[in-house]
DSSP file (Angstrom, degrees, kcal/mol; ACC not computed):
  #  RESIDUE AA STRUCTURE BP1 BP2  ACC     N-H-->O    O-->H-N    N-H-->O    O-->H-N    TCO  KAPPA ALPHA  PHI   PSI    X-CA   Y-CA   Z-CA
    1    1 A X              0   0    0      0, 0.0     5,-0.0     0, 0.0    11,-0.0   0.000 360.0 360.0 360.0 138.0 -111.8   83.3  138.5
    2    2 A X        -     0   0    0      1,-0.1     3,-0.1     4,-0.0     0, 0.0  -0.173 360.0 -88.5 -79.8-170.1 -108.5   81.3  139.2
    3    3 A X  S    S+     0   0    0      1,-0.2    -1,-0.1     3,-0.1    12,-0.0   0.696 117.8  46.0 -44.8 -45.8 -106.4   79.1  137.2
    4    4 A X  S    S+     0   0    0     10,-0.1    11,-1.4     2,-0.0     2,-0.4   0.509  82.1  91.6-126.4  18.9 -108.2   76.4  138.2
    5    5 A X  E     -A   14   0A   0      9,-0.3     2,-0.6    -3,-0.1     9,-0.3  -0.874  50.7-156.0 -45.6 111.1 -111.5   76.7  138.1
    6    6 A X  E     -A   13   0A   0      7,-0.6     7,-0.9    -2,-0.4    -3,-0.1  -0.816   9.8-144.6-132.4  96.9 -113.5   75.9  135.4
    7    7 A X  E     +A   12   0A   0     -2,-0.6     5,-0.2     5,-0.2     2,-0.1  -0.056  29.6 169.3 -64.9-176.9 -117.0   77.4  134.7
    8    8 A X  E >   -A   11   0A   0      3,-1.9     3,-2.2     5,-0.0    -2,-0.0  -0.556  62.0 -15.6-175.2 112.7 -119.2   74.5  133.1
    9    9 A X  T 3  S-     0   0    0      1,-0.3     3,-0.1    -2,-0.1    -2,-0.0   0.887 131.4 -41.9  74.5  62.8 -123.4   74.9  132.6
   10   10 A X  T 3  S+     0   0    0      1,-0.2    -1,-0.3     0, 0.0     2,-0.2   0.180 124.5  95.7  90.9 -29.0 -123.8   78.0  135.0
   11   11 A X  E <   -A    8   0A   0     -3,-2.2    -3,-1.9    -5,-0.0     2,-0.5  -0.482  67.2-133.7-102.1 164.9 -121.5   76.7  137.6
   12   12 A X  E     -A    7   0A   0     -2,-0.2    16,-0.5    -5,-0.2     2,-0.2  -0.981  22.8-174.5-127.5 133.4 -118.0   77.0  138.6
   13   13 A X  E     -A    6   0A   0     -7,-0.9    -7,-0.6    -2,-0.5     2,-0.3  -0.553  12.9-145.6 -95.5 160.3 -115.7   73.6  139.5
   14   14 A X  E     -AB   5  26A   0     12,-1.7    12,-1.0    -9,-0.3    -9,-0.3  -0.758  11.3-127.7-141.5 104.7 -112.4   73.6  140.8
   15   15 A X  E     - B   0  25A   0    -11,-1.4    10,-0.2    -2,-0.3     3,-0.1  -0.205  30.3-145.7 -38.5 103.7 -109.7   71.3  140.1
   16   16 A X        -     0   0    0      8,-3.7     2,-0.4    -2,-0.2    -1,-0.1   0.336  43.8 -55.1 -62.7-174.7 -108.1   69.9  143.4
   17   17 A X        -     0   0    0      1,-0.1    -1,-0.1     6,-0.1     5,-0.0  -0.621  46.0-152.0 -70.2 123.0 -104.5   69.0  144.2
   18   18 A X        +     0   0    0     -2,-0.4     3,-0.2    -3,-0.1    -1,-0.1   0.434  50.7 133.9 -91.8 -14.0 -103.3   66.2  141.3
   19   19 A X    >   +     0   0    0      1,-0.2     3,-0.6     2,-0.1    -2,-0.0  -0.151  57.7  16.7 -20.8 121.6 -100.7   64.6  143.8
   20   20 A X  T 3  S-     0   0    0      1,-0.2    -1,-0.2     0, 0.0    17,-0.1   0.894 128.0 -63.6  50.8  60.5 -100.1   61.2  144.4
   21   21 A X  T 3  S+     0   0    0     -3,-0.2    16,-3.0    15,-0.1    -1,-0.2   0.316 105.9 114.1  64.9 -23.1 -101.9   59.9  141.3
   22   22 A X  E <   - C   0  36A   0     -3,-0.6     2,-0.3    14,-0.3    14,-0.2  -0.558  46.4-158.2 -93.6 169.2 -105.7   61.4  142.4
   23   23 A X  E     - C   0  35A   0     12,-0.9    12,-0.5    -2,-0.2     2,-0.2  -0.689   7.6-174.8-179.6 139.8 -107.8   63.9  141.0
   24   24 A X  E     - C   0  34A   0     -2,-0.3    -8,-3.7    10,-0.2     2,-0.6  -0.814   4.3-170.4-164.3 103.4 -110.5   65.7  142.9
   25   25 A X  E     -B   15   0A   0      8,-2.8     7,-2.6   -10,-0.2     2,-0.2  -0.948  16.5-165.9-113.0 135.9 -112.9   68.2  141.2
   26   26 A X  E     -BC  14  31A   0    -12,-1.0   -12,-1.7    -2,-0.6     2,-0.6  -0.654  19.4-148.1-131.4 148.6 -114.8   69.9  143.8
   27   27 A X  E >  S- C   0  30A   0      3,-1.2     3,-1.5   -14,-0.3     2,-0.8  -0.942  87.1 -37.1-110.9  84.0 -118.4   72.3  143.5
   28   28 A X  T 3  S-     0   0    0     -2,-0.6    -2,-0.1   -16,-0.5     4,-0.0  -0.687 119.9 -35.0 108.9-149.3 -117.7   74.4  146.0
   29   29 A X  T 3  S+     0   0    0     -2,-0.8     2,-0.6     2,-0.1    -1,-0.2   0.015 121.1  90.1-120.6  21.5 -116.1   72.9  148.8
   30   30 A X  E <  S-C   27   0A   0     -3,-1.5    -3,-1.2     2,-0.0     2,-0.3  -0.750  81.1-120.3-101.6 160.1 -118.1   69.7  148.3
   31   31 A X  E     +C   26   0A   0     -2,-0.6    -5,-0.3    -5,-0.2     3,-0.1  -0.692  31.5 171.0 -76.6 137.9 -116.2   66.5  145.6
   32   32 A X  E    S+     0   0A   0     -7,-2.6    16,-0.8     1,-0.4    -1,-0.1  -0.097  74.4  27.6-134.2  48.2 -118.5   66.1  143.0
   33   33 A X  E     + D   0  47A   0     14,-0.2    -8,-2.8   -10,-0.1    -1,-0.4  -0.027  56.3 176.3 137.3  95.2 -115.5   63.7  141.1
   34   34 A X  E     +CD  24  46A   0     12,-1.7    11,-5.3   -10,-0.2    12,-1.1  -0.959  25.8 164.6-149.7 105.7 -112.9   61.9  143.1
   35   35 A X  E     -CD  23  44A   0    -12,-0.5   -12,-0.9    -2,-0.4     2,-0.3  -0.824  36.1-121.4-123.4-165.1 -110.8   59.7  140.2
   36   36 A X  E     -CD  22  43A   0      7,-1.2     7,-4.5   -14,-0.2     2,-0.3  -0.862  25.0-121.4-105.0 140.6 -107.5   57.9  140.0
   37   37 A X  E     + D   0  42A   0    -16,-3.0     2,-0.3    -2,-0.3     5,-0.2  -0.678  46.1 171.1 -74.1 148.2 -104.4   58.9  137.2
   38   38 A X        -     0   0    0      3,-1.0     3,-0.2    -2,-0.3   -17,-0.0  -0.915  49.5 -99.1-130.5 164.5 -103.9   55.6  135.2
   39   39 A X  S    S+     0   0    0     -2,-0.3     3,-0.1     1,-0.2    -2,-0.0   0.920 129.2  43.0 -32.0 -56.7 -101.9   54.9  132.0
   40   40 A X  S    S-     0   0    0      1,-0.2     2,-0.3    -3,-0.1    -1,-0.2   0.646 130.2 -82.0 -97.9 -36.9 -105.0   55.1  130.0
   41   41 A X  S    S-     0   0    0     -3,-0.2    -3,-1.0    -5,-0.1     2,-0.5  -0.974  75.4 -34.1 136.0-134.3 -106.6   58.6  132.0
   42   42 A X  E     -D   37   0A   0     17,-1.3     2,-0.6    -2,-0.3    -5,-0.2  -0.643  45.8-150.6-110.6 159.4 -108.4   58.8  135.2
   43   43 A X  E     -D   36   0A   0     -7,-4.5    -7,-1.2    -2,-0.5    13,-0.0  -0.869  25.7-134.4-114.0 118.7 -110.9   55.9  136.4
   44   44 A X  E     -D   35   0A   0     -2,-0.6    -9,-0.2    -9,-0.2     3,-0.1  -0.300  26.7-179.3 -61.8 150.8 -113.7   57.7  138.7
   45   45 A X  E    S+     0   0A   0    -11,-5.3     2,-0.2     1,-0.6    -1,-0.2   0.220  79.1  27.3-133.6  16.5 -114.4   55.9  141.7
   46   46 A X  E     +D   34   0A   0    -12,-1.1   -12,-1.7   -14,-0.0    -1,-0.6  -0.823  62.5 165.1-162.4 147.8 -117.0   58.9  142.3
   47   47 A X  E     -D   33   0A   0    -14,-0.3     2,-0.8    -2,-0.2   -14,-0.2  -0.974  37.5-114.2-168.4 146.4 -118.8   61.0  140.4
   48   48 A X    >>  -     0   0    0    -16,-0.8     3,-3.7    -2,-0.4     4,-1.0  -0.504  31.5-124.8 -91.8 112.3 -121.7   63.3  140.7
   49   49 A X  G >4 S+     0   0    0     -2,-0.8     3,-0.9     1,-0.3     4,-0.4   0.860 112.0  55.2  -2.1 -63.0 -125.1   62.2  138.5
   50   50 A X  G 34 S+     0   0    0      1,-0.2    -1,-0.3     2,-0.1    -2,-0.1   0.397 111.5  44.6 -84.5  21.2 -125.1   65.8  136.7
   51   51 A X  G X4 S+     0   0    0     -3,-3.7     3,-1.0     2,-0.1    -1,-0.2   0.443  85.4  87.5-113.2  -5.4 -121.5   65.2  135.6
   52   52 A X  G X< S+     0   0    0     -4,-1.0     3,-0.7    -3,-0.9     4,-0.3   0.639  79.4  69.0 -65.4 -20.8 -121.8   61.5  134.4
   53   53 A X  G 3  S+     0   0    0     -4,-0.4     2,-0.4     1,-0.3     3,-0.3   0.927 114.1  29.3 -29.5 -65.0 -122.8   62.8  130.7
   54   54 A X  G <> S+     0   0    0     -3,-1.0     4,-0.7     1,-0.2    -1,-0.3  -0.647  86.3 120.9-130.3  57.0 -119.4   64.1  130.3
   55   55 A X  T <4 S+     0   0    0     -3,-0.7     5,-0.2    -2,-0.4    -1,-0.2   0.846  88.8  40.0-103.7 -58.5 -117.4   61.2  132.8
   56   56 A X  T  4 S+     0   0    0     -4,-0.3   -14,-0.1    -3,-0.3     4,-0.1   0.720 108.4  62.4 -78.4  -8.1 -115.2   60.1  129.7
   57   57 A X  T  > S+     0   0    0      2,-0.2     4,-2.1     3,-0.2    -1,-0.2   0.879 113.4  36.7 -59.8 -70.3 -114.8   63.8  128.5
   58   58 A X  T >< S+     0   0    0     -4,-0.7     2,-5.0     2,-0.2     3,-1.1   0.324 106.8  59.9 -77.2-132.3 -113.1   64.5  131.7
   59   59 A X  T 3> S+     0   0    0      1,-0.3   -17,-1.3     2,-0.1     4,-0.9  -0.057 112.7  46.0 -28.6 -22.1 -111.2   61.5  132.3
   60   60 A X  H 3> S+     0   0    0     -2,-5.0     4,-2.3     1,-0.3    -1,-0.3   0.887 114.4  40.5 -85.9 -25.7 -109.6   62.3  129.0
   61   61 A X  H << S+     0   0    0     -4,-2.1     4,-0.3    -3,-1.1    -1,-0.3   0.391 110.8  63.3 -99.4  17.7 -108.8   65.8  129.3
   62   62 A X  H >> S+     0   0    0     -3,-0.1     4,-2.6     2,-0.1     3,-0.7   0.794 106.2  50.0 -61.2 -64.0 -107.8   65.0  133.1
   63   63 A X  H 3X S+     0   0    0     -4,-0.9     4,-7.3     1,-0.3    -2,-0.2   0.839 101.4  54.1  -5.2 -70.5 -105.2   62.9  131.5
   64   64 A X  H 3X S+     0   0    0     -4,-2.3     4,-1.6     1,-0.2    -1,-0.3   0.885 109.2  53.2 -64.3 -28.5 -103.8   65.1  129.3
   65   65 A X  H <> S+     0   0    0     -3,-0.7     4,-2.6    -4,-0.3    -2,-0.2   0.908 108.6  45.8 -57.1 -54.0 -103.4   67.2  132.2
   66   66 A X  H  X S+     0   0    0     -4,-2.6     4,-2.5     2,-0.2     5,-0.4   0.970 109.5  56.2 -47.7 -53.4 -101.6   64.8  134.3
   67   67 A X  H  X S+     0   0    0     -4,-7.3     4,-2.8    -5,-0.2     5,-0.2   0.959 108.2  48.5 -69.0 -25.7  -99.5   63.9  131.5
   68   68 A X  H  X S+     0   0    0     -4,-1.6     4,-2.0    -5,-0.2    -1,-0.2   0.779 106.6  57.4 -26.1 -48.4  -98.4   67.7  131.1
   69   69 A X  H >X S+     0   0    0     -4,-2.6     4,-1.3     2,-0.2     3,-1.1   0.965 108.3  43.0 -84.3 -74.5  -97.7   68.0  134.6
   70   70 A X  H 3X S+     0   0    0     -4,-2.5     4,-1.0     1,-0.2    -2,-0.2   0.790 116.0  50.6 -53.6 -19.6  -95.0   65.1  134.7
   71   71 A X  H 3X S+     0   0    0     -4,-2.8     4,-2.0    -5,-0.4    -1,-0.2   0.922 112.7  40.7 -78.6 -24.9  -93.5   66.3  131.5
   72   72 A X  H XX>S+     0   0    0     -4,-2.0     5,-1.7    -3,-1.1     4,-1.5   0.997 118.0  53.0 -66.2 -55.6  -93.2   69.8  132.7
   73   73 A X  H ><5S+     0   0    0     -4,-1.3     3,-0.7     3,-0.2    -1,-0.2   0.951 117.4  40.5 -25.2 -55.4  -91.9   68.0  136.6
   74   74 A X  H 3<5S+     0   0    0     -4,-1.0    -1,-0.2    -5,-0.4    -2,-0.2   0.831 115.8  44.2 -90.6 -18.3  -89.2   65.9  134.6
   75   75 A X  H <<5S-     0   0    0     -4,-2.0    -1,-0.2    -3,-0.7    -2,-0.2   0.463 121.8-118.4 -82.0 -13.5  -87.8   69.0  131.7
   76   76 A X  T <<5S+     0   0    0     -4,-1.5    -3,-0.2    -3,-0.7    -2,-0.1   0.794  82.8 121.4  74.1  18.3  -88.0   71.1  135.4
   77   77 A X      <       0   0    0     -5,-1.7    -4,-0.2    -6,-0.2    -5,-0.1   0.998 360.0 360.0 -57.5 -66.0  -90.4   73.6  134.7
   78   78 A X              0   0    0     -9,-0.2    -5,-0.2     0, 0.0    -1,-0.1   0.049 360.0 360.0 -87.4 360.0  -92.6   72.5  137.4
């Protein structure tokens, strides 16, 4: 399994490219979760039925990710 892949109920997701503010978690090679980064976390503007349970779940820990990635970008890790 890679880095970014994430099993979840039997299945495995995979986090897409976090670039230019979007978020894409994919089943596969299809999106089953297409949001936007915001202040706040992400807002979905799509989102697959059997993931809607757990829509604010991710949008937070999607968040925290983002903000990770711009601290590590601006200290130069990344």
């Amino acid at each position: 399994m890679a880095q970014h892949d994430v099993p979840m109920a039997g299945r495995v997701y995979r986090v897409g490219s976090m670039l230019g503010n979007r978020v894409t978690l994919f089943r596969g090679g299809e999106p089953v979760a297409v949001g936007k980064i915001t202040w706040g976390g992400v807002r979905f503007g799509m989102m697959d039925p059997e993931l809607q349970d757990i829509e604010r779940e991710l949008a937070l820990g999607f968040g925290l990710r983002a903000q990770a990635i711009a601290t590590a970008v601006v200290a130069g890790v990344y």
